[in-house]
N, C-alpha and C positions, 0 to 999 in steps of 0.2 A: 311202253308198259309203265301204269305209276306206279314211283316207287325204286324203279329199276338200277342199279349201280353197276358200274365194269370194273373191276379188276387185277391187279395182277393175283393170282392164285398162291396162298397161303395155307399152311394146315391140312387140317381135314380138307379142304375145298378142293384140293389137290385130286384125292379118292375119287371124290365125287365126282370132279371134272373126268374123270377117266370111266367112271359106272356109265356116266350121262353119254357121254361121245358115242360107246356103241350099242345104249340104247337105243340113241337117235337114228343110226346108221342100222341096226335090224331095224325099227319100224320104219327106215323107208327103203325097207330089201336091197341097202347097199351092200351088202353082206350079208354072208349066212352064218349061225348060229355058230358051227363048227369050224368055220374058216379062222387060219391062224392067223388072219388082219384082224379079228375079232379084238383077240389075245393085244395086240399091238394099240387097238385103240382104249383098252382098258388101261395099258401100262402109260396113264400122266404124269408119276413120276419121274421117267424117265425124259419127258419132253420138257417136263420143270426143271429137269438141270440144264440140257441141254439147247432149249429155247426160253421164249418167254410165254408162257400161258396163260392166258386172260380168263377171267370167267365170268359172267353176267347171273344178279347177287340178287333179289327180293327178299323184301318182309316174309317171315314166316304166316303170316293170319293178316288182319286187314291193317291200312295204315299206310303212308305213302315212304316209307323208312327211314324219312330224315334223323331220328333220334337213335337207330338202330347201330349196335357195332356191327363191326365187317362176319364177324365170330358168330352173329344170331342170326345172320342172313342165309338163305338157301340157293344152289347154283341151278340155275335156268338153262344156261347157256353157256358153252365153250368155243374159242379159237387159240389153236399156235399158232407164230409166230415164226417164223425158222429163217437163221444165219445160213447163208453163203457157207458150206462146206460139213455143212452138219448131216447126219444121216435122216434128218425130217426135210432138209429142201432137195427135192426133187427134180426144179430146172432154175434155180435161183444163179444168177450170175454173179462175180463179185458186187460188191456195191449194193446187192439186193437184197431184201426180205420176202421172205415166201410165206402166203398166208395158208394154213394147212387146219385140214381138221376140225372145219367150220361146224356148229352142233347147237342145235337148240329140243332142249326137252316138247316132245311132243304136246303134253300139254300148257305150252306157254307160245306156243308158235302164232300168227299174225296177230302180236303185239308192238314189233317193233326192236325186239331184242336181236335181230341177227343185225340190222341195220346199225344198234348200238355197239357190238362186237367189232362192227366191220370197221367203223369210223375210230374204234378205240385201238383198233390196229394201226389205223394210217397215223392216226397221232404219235403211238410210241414206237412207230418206224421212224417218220422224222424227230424223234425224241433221241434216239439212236443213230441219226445222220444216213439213213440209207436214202440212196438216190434214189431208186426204184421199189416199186413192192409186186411181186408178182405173185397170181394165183393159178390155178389148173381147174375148169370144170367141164360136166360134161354137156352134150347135147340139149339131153332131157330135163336138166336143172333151171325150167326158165326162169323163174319166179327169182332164181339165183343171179341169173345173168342179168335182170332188169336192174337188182338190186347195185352191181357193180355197176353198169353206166351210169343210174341215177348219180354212182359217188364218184364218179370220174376214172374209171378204169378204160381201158381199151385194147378192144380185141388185136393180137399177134400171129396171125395167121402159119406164118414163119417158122414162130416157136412153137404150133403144136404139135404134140408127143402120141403115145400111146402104147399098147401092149397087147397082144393076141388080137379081142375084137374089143378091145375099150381104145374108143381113140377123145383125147381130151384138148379141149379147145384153152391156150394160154391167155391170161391178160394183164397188162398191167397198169400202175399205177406212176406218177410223178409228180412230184411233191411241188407245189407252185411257189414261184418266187416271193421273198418274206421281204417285207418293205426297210428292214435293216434296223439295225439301234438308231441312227440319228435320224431318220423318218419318226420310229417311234416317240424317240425323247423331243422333234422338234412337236408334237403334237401332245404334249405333258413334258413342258418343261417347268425345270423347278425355278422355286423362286429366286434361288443364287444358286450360282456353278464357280466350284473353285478346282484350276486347273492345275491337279499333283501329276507332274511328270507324263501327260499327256493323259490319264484318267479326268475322268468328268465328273466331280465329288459333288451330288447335288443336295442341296439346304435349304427343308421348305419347312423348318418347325416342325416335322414330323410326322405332317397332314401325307401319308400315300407313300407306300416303300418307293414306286417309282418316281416320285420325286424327294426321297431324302434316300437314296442309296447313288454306289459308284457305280458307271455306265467303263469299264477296264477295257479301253478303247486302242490296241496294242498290245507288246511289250516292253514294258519300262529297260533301262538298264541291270536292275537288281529290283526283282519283284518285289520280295521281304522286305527292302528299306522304301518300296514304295508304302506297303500295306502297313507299315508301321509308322507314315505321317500320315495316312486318311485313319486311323484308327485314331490318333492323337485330336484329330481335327474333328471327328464326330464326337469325342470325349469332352473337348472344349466348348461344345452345342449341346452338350449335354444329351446325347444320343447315341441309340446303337449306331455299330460298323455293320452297316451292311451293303450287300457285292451284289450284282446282278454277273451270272455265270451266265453266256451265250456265246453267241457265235466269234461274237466280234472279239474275244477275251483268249488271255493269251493260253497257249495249251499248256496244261496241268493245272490251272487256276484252281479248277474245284478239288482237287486233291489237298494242294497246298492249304486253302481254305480249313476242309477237313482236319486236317494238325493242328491248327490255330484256333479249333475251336467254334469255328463259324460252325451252324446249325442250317438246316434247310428248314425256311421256314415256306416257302410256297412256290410248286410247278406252275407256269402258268404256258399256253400251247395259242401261238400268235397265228389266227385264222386269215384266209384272204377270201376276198372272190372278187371276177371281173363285172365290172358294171355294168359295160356294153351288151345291149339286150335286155338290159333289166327292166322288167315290166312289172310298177307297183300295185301296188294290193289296191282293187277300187271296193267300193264299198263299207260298211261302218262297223265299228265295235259299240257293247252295250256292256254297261255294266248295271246291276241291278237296280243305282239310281237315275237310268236313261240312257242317252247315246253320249257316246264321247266326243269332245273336241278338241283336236290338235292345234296350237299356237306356235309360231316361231319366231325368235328373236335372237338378236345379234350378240344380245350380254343375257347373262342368268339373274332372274329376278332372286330378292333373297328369300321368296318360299322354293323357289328351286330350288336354291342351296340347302336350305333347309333338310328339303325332303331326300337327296345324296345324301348329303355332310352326317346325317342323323341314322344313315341307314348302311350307305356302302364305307366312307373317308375314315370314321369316324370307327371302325372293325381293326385299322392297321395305323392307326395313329401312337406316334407315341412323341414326347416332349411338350412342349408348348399345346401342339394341338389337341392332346389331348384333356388339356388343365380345364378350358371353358368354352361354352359354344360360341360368345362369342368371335374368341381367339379362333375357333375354326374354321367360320366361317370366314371371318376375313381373309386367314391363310389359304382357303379354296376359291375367295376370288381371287388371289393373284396366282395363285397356282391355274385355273383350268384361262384368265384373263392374259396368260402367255401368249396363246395360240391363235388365229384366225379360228374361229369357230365359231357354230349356229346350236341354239339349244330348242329341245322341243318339249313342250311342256299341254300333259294329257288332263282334262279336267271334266268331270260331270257335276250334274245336278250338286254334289254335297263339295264339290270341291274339286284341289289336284288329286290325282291319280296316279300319276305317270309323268316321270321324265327321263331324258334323252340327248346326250351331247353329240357332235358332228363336228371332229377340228380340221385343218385341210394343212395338206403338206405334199408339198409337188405335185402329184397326179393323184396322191391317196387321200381317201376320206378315215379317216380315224372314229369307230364308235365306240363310246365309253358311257359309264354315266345311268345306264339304265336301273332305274329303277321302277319298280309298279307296288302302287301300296297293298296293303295286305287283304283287304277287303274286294280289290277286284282282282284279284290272284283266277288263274282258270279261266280265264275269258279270252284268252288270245290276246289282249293286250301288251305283251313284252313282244309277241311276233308283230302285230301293227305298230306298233310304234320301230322299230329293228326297218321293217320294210318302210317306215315314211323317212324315217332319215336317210335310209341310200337313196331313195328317189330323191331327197332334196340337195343329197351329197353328188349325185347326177345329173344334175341339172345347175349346178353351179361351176360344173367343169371335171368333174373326179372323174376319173378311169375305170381306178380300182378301191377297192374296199378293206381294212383291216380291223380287227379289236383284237382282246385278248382275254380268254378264259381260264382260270383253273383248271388244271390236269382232270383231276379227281371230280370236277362238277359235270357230271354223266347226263344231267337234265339239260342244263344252258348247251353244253355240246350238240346234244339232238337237236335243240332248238336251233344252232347255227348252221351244222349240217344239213337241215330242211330247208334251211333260206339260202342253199348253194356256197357255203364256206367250205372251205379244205384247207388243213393243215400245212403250215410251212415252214416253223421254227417251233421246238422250245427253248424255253429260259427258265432260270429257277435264282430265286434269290436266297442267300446266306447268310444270317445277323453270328457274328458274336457271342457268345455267350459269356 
């Protein structure tokens, strides 16, 4: 649906998600008017303390809502979310999350919004470290069940339940393995690494938080005395401190952070998907000055760079790379010129279009990089060009597939989720203030 944003549920949206849910559920006679599950699906409050609950957000009138706050949006669509021991999971085991309470407004339905909900669940499951994510549905919900395989769940024969004469079919979900920080960092490595106490402090002029932030690869001896020589050390580069908090990072990092002042400055949700089997997209894209052509080469020409450096780099820069485009560009050749990598570069009739990086690190191909200009925006061009580089990342030897997304970017996520990615890690970084 364009336009469409997910959620965690704020405010008023709260209300709303709770009006909505069993609206949804009498217009499709899962419930009766008088039944006291009514009562229970109106009360989101109480799911908002005790789980997490998402809501699926549109423009009020036309407009695709990029300039919209969260505040002027309207709720479409609900999912909880439910903890291991809560009175919302139902057959959730430790370690799991239960998707419950699934709801989209009848007048918003085959747009695309339950798909959006479902996916924004499995992300902030593994955002939250659950191994598993289970759901419960019934028979007659096929359109529901298609929905789940499409995203990788699977049926549990085993675990299904029921009650009087509702018998409900389980399924779950498992989060695919995440290619790890040194995969990711070997595939955007910074221009210098200087090694404090077994942190990875990387210095690229400021061009790209993931190569001017610390990769907290361990536990130091005394964390604080560690954070207070990369703090010294980004001060003398004349840069912020900032931390990448993941997996690999020692436990309470982001708390500690928090006290010290560090700010969260961006979630980002590390997608996978397996190559094998993968069948690319044949036939062409057009943009309204003709048919596109796709080029690939081993180094990035410098309108490549250009059309990145000037669009994505150039958003999260700060020190040197920010001063002059020259200074940027150079910094983004030796920043993305780290890596074995292939760049792909989209051009019609008036020019470039479109480009597209592909780094390679052990068995994973690494996509980053993409950009589509503004003018051939809506054409499917971010999906072709997305599907020409795993083909050419699979035919060079790649396995598996990884990039990485913004939590919050609800469009680019669909787009991945379409092209068969699923969620495997988050990470969030933390500057200093």
């Amino acid at each position: 649906m364009s336009g469409a944003v997910v959620r965690v549920a704020a405010g008023p949206q709260v209300a709303d998600a709770g009006a909505l849910t069993a609206e949804a559920y009498l217009a499709d006679r899962l419930v009766d008017a008088g039944d006291s599950y009514a009562d229970e699906l109106r009360d989101a409050e109480r799911r908002a303390r005790e789980a997490t609950l998402l809501v699926a957000l549109v423009p009020p009138g036309e407009g695709d809502g990029a300039n919209d706050r969260d505040d002027d949006l309207v709720v479409v669509g609900t999912v909880t979310l439910a903890p291991y021991g809560t009175s919302y999971a139902e057959v959730a085991e430790p370690g799991e999350l239960e998707v419950r309470m699934l709801a989209v407004a009848p007048e918003a339905r085959r747009r695309g919004i339950a798909e959006l909900l479902v996916s924004a669940a499995l992300r902030e499951a593994v955002a939250r470290g659950a191994t598993r994510v289970v759901l419960s549905t019934l028979d007659s919900m096929q359109a529901a069940q298609r929905l789940y395989q499409r995203l990788g769940f699977l049926a549990v024969p085993e675990r299904d339940w029921g009650h009087v004469e509702v018998h409900l079919r389980v399924h779950t979900w498992t989060p695919p393995d995440a290619p790890g920080a040194l995969v990711e960092s070997a595939t955007w490595p910074p221009a210098r690494v200087v090694d404090v106490d077994g942190w990875r402090v990387g210095l690229s002029g400021g061009l790209t938080r993931r190569a001017n932030s610390v990769l907290p690869l361990g536990t130091p001896p005394d964390v604080t005395e560690t954070l207070d020589r990369v703090e010294k050390l980004y001060a003398q580069e004349g840069q912020p401190s900032i931390v990448r908090v993941c997996r690999a990072a020692p436990r309470g990092l982001d708390d500690l952070l928090a006290l010290r002042d560090y700010e969260v400055m961006s979630r980002a949700d590390v997608l996978v998907r397996e190559l094998d089997g993968f069948e690319p997209r044949h036939g062409a894209v057009r943009t309204a000055a003709g048919p596109v052509r796709v080029s690939v080469a081993d180094k990035p020409s410098d309108e490549w760079l250009a059309a990145w450096s000037g669009s994505k780099a150039r958003l999260h820069a700060t020190g040197a790379a920010a001063e002059t485009d020259d200074t940027s560009l150079r910094l983004a050749r030796t920043v993305l010129g780290g890596a074995p990598a292939i760049y792909l570069t989209a051009t019609d009739a008036t020019g470039l279009v479109g480009v597209i990086r592909a780094a390679f690190a052990e068995d994973w191909v690494a996509l980053s990089c993409l950009v589509v200009a503004h003018g051939a925006r809506r054409r499917g061009l971010g999906r072709f060009l997305t599907q020409r580089a795993l083909d050419e990342g699979a035919q060079r030897g790649a396995g598996r597939a990884f990039l990485q997304v913004e939590a919050e970017n609800t469009a680019a996520g669909a787009l991945y989720t379409a092209l068969g990615f699923q969620p495997a890690e988050r990470y969030v970084y933390r500057e200093r203030r």
